[in-house]
C-alpha positions as CSV (number, residue, x, y, z in Angstrom):
1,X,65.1,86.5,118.5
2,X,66.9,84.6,121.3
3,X,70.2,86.1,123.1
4,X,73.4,84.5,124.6
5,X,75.1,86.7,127.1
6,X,78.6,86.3,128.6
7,X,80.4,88.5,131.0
8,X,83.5,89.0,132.4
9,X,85.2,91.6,134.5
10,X,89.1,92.2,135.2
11,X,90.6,94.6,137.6
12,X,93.8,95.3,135.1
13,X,97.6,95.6,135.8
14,X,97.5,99.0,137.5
15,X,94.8,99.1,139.9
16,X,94.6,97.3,143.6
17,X,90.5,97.0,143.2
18,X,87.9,96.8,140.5
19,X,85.4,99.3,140.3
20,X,83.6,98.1,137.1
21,X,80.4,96.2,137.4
22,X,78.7,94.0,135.3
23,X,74.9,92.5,135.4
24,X,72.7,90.7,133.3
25,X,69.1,89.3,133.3
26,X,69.0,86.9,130.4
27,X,65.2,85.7,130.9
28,X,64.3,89.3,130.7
29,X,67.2,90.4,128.0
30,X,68.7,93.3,130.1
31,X,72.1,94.0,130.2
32,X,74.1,96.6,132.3
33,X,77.6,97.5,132.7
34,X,78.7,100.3,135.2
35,X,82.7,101.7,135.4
36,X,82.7,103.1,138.5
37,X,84.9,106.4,139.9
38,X,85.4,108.2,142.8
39,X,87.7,108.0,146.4
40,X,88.7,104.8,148.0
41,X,85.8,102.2,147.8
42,X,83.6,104.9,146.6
43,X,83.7,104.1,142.8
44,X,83.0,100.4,143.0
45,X,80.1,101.6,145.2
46,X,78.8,103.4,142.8
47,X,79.2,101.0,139.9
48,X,77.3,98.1,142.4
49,X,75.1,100.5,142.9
50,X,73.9,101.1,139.4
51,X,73.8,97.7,138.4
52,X,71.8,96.1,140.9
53,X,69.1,98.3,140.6
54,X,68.4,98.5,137.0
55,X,68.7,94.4,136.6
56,X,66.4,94.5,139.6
57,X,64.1,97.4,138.4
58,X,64.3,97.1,135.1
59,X,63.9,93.3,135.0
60,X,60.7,93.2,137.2
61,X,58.7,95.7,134.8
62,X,60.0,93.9,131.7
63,X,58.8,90.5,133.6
64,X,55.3,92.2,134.7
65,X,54.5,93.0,130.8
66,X,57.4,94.9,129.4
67,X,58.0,92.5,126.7
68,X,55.0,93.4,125.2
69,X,55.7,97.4,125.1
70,X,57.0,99.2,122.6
71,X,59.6,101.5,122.0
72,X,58.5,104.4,123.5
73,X,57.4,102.8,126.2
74,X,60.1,101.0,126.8
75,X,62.5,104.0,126.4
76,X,60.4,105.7,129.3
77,X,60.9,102.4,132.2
78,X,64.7,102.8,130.8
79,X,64.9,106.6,131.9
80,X,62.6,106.2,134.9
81,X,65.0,103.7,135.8
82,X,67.7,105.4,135.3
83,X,67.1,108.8,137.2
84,X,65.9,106.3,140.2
85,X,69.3,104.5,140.5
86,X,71.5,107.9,140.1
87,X,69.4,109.6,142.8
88,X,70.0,106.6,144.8
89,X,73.6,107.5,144.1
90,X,73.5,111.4,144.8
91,X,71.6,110.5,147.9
92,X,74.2,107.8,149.2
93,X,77.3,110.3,148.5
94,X,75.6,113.3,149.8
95,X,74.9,111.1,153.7
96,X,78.1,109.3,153.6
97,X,81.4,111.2,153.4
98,X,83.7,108.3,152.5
99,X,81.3,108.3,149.5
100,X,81.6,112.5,148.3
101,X,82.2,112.5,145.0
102,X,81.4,108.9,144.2
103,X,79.4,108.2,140.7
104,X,79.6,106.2,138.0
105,X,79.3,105.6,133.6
106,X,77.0,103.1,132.5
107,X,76.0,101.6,129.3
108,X,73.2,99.2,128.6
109,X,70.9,97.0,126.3
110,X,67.2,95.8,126.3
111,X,67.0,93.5,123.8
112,X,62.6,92.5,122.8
113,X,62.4,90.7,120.0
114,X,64.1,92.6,117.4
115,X,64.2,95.1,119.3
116,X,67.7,96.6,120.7
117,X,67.4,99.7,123.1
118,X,70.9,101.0,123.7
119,X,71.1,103.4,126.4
120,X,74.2,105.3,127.9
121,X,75.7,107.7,129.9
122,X,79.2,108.8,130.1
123,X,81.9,106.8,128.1
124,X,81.2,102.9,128.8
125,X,80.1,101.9,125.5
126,X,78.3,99.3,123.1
127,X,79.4,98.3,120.1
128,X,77.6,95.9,117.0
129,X,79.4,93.2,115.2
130,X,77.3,92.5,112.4
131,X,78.5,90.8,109.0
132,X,82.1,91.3,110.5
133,X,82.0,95.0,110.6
134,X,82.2,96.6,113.5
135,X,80.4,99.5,114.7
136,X,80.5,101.8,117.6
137,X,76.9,102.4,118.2
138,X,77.1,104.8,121.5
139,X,78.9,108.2,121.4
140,X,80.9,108.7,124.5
141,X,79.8,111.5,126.8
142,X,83.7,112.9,127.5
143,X,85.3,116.7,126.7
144,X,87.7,114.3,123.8
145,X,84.5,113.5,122.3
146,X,83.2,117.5,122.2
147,X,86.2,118.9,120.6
148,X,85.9,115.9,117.9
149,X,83.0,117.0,117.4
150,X,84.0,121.0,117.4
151,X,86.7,120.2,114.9
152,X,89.0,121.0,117.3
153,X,90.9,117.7,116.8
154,X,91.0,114.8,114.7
155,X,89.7,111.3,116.0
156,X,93.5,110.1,115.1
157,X,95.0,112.7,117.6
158,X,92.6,111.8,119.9
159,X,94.0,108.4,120.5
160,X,97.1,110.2,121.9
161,X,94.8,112.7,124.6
162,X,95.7,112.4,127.7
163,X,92.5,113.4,128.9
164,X,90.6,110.6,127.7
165,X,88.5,109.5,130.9
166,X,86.9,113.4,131.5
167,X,83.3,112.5,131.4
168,X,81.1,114.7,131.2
169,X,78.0,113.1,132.2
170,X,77.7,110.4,134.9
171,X,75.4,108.8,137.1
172,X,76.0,109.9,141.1
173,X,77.7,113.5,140.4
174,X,74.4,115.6,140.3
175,X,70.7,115.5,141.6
176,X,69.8,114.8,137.6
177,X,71.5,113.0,134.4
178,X,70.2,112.5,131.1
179,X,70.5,108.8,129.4
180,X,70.9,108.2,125.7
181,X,68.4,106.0,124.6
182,X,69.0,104.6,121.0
183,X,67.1,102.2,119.3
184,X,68.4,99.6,116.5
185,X,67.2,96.6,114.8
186,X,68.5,93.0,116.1
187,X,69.6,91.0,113.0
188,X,70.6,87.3,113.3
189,X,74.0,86.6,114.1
190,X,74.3,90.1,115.5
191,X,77.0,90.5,118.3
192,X,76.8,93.6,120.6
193,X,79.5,94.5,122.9
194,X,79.4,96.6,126.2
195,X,81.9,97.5,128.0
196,X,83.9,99.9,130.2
197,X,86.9,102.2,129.1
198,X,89.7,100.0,130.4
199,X,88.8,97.9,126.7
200,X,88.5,100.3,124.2
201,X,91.4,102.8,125.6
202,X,94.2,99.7,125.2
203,X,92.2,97.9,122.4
204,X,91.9,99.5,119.3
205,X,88.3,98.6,116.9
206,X,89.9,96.7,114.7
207,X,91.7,94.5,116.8
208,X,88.5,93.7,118.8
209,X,86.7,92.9,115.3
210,X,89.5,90.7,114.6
211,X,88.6,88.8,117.9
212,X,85.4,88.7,117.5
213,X,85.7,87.5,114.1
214,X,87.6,84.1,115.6
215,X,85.7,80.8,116.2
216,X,85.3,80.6,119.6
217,X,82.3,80.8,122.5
218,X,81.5,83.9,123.8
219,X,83.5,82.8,126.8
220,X,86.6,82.6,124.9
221,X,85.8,85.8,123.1
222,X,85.5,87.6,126.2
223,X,88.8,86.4,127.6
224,X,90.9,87.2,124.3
225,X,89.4,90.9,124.4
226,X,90.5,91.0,128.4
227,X,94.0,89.6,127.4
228,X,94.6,92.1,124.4
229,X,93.5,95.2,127.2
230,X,96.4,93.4,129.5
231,X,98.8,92.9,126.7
232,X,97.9,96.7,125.9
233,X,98.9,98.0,128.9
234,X,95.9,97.3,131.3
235,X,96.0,100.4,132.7
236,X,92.5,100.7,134.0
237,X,89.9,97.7,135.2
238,X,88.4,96.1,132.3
239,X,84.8,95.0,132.0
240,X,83.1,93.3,129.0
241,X,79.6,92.0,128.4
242,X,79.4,90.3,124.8
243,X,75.4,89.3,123.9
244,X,74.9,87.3,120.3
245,X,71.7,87.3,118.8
246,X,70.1,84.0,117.2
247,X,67.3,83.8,115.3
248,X,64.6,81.5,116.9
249,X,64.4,78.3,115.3
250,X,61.5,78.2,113.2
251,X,58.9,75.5,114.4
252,X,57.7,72.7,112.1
253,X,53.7,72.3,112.1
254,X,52.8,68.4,113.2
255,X,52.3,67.5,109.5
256,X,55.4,68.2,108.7
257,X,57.1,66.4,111.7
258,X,54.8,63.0,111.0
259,X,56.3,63.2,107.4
260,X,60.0,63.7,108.6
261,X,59.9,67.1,106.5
């Protein structure tokens, strides 16, 4: 299985900086997006943070033999990784008092083979495009999400909170988190989308399916999602990562290719 990855990030209408940040590592299929939160500076911090060391971390054990783990394994370097970069947070916020109460929301992919290792904490999220239907394949990590849960609302009144954005996990905020770590198998043609809450708050699912469903690069994709969040509102920065998965193109044997078969 091969991937094609695209990013883009957007500060929004609203806001005067961007505290999203996105990385990816395409030789060694990791993908990471960050939305970032705290005082002036501090959340973008945080988010830069986050990113640069899983890519980094995360890329050199999957380049020193982590394409030939499996999934528990590869769950394990994920968390390791993980708890690393949000101690590196704590730590930085705990020295620095421009940077008290910095931390940030992640989500992010390692795609092996068919393999697709979906981790998360907080409320960025990931969703799957498969066959045209669209699937939300993290659970957000916010108080709107626990009284959903409780019963205590429906998922239709919750598009009207207006407490959407309290987390309640996220990297930075304590000496410990806990990442969701999901696994799911890669099919052909398989689209997977991360990205941060200033998407999916002003774009509803079925109006991202409907542009992912266009023709159109991944470039182009990405824009029109970023244009529908501005055209929504763009209330918050907004940060997308789209990755497509291809089949890899089965190799004729030399017979085959001397007979023009």
């Amino acid at each position: 299985m091969m991937f094609e990855y695209f990013s883009i990030t957007d500060p929004g209408l609203i806001r005067d900086n961007n505290e999203d940040s996105v990385a990816f590592d395409p030789l060694n299929q990791v993908v990471v997006l960050a939305d970032g939160m705290g005082g002036y500076n501090a959340g973008e911090i945080a988010s830069a943070m986050a990113t640069t060391f899983i890519k980094t971390e995360l890329g050199r054990w999957m380049a020193e033999g982590g394409h030939e783990s499996n999934g528990r394994e590869l769950k394990r370097a994920m968390e390791i990784c993980i708890d690393n970069a949000n101690r590196s947070i704590f730590n930085a916020a705990n020295a620095n008092p421009q940077y008290t109460g910095m931390g940030t929301t992640l989500v992010m992919g390692v795609f092996q083979g068919p393999r697709a290792m979906i981790g998360h904490v907080g409320d960025s999220r990931c969703y799957r495009l498969r066959e045209d239907k669209l699937v939300q394949i993290t659970r957000d990590h916010s108080l709107l999400q626990e009284q959903i849960d409780a019963g205590l609302i429906s998922a239709e009144q919750a598009k009207f909170a207006t407490h959407k954005n309290l987390v309640t996990r996220a990297l930075g905020v304590e000496d410990t988190v806990l990442l969701e770590v999901n696994e799911y198998r890669a099919d052909d043609g398989d689209l997977y989308v991360f990205c941060s809450d200033g998407l999916s708050d002003m774009v509803d699912d079925d109006q991202i399916a409907a542009i992912l469903g266009r023709d159109g690069t991944l470039e182009e994709k990405s824009q029109a999602l970023v244009d529908a969040a501005i055209d929504g509102g763009g209330r918050d920065n907004i940060s997308v990562i789209l990755a497509q998965a291809r089949a890899k193109p089965v190799r004729k044997g030399l017979l085959s290719r001397m007979l023009g078969q």
